[in-house]
C-alpha positions as semicolon CSV with decimal commas, in nm:
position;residue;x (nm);y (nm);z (nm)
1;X;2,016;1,324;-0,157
2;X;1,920;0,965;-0,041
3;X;1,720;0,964;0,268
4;X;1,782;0,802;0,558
5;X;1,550;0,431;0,540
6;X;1,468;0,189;0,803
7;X;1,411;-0,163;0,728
8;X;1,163;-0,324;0,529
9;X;0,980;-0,703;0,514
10;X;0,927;-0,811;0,195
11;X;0,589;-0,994;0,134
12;X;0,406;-1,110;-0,183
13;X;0,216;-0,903;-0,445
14;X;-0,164;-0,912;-0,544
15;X;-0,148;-0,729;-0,867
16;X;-0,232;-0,776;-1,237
17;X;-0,434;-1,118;-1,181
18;X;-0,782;-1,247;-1,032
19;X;-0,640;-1,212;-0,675
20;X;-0,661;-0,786;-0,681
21;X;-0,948;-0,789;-0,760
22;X;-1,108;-1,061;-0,511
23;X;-0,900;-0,853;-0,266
24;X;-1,100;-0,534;-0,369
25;X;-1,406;-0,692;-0,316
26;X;-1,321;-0,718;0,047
27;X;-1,280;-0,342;0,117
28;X;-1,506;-0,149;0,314
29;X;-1,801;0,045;0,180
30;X;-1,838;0,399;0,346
31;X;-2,224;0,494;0,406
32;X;-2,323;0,202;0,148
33;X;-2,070;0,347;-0,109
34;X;-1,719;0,246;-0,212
35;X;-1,481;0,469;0,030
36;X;-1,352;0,770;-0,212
37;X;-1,041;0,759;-0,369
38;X;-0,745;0,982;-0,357
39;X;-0,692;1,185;-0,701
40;X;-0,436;1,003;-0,892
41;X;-0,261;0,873;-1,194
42;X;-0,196;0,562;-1,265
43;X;0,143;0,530;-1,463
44;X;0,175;0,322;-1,768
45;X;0,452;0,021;-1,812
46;X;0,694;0,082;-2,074
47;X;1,048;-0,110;-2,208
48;X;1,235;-0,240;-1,911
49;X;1,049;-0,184;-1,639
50;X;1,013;0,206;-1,682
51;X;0,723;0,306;-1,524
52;X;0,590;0,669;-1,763
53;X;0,268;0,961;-1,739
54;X;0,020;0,753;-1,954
55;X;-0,042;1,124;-2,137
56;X;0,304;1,305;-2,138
57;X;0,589;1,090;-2,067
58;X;0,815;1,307;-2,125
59;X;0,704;1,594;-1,913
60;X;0,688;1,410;-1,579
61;X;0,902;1,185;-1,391
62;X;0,975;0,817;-1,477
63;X;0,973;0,556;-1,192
64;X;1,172;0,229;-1,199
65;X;1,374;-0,066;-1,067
66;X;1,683;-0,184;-1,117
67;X;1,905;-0,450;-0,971
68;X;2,298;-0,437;-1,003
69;X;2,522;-0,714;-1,080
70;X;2,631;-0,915;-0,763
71;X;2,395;-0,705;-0,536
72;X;2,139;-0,863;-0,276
73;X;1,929;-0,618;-0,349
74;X;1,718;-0,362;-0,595
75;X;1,651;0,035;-0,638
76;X;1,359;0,204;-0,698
77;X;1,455;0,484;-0,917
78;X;1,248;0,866;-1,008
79;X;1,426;1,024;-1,262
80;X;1,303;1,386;-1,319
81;X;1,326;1,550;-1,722
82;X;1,541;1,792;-1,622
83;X;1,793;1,511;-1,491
84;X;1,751;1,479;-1,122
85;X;1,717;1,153;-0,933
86;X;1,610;1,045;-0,615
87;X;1,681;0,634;-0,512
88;X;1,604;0,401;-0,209
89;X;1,649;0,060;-0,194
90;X;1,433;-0,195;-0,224
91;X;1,453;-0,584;-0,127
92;X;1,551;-0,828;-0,413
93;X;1,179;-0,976;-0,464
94;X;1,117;-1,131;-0,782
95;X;1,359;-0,955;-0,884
96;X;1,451;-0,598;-1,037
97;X;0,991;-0,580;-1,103
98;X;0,702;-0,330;-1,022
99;X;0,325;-0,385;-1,027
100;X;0,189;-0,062;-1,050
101;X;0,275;0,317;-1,028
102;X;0,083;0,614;-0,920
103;X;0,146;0,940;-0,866
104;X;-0,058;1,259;-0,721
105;X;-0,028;1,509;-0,423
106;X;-0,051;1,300;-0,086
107;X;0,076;1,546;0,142
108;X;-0,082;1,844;-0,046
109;X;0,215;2,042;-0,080
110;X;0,146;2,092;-0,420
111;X;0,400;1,880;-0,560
112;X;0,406;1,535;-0,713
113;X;0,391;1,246;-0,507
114;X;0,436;0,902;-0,591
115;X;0,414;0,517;-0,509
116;X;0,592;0,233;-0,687
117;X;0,412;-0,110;-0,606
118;X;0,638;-0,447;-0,581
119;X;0,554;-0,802;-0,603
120;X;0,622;-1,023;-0,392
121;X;0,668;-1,456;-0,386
122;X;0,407;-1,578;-0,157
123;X;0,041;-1,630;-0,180
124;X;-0,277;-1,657;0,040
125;X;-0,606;-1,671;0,059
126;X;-0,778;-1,472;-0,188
127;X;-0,456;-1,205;-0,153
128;X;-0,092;-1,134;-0,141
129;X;0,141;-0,934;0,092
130;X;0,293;-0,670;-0,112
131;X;0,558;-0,369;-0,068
132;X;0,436;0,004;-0,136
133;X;0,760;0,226;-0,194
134;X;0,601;0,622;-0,087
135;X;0,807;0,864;-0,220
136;X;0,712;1,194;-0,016
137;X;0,804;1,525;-0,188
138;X;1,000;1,751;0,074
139;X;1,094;2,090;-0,014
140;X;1,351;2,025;-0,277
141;X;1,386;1,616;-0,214
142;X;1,220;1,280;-0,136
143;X;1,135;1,110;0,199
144;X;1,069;0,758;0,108
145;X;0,877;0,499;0,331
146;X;0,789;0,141;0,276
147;X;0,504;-0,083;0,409
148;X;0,358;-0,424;0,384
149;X;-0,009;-0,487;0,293
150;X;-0,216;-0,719;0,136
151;X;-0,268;-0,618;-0,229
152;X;-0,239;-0,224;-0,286
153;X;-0,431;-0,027;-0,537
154;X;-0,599;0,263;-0,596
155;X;-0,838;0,149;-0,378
156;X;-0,633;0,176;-0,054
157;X;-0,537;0,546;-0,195
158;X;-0,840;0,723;-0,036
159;X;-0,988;1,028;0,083
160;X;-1,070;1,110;0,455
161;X;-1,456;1,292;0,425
162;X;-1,359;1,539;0,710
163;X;-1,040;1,659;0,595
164;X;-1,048;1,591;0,189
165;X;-0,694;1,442;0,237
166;X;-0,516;1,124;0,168
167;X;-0,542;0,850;0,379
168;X;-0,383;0,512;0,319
169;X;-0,637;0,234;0,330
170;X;-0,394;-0,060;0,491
171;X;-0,495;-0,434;0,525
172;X;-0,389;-0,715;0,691
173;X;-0,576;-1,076;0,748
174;X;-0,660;-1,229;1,074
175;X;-0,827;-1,571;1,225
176;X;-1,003;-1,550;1,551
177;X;-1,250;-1,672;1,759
178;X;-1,583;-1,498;1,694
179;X;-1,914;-1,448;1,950
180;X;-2,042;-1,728;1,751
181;X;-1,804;-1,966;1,948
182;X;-1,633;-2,066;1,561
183;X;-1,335;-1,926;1,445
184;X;-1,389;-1,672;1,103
185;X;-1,143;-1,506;0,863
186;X;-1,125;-1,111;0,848
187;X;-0,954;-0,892;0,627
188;X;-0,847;-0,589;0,897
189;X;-0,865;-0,181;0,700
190;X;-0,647;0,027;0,903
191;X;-0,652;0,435;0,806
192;X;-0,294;0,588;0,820
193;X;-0,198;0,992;0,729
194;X;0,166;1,150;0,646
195;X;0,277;1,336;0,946
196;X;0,592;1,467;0,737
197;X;0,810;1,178;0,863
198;X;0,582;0,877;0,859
199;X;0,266;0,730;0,814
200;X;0,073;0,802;1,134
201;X;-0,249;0,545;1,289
202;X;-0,594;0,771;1,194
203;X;-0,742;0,740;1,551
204;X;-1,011;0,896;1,442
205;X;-1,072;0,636;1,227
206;X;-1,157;0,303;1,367
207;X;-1,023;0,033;1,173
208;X;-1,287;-0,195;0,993
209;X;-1,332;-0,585;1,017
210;X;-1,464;-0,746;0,714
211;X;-1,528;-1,130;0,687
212;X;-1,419;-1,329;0,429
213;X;-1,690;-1,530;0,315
214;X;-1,569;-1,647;-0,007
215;X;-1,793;-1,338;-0,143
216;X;-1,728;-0,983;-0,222
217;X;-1,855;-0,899;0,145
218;X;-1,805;-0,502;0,232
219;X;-1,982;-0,427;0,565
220;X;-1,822;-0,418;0,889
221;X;-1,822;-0,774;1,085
222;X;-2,068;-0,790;1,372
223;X;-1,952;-1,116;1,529
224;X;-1,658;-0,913;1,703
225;X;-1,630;-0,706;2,026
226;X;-1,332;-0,490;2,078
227;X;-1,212;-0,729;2,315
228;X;-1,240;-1,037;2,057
229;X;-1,090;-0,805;1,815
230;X;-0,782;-0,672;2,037
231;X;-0,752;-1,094;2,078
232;X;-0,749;-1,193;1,724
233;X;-0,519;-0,891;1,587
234;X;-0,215;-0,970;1,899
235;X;-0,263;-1,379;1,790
236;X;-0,063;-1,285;1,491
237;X;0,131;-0,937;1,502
238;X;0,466;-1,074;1,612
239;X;0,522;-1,235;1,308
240;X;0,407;-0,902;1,063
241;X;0,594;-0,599;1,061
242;X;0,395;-0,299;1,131
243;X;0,317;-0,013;0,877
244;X;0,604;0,225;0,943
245;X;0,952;0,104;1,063
């Protein structure tokens, strides 16, 4: 069965070079420690773009892309061992390539979960816009969902302390006027859960500013209010899609 999708912006990748990991160095440190990451695999590139278990390929899924001939666009592609397949499509980027794969249990229903990662053809300061395909497992198919963010690894895969489950660790980059009177650069970490249909704002979980300072830098900004904040994030959100569509 292919799911019903809703439509995606295609941005630029920050995988696999310097950029992920300047990009990493960026993300917010929870009680002086890296936040802590989701349980996961990280799959393993094999011929033609066939994304495989690093430790039994042919036990678990493969994950890949393909393009057809004449098409405007690509599909992301699990195929199970015991022959089933679930698709979505996916925008002609770069084209028919993934970045990264990982799989685990996001919405701890005890069955695999997974995430392709796609590359985009734009750059920016110290990281790219990306697109995360989520594949969701529900009862005997796939919900898949597909966001925008700057860079996406298995540091944005993370674990919410309260509730031990999976939160997605989203970020986007803003300008704005700061209570300095100058103007700084902030990479914004958004939290967002599965709700079974989509990805969800954490409002229990503020989202964290962290200036760019041409430094790894991982504490919270303290040259914004909320106001400033609230300001700086509506300058440029007309022109970004949001996390869910």
């Amino acid at each position: 069965m292919l799911w019903p999708l809703l439509p995606v912006l295609a941005g630029a990748a920050c995988w696999g070079g310097t950029n992920e990991w300047i990009a990493a160095d960026y993300t917010p440190f929870l009680n002086g420690k890296p936040w802590p990451r989701f349980p996961i695999v990280g799959y393993v590139e094999g011929p033609s773009n066939v994304w495989v278990h690093p430790s039994a390929p042919k036990r678990f899924p493969t994950v890949t892309e393909i393009h057809d001939p004449d098409s405007d666009f690509t599909t992301v592609v699990i195929k199970f061992p015991d022959g089933r397949r679930f698709k979505t499509y996916n925008e002609f980027v770069l084209g028919p390539y993934l970045s990264a794969v990982y799989c685990g249990d996001f919405n701890g229903d005890g069955r695999l979960d997974f995430v392709a990662v796609k590359p985009g053809s734009g750059c920016g300061l110290a990281a790219e816009y990306c697109t995360g395909v989520f594949a969701f497992s529900h009862e005997s198919d796939y919900s898949f969902t597909r966001i925008t963010t700057m860079g996406l690894g298995p540091h944005d895969l993370v674990v919410d302390p309260r509730t031990k489950t999976f939160r997605l660790m989203h970020t986007a980059f803003r300008q704005g006027e700061s209570t300095d009177g100058r103007t700084h650069s902030f990479w914004v970490h958004g939290f967002y859960k599965w709700d079974s249909l989509r990805f969800q704002r954490d409002e229990d979980i503020r989202a964290i500013w962290v200036q760019y300072l041409n430094r790894p830098n991982h504490e919270a900004t303290k040259l914004l209010t909320e106001r400033l904040k609230a300001k700086a994030w509506a300058k440029d959100s007309e022109a970004e899609a949001p996390i869910d569509w």
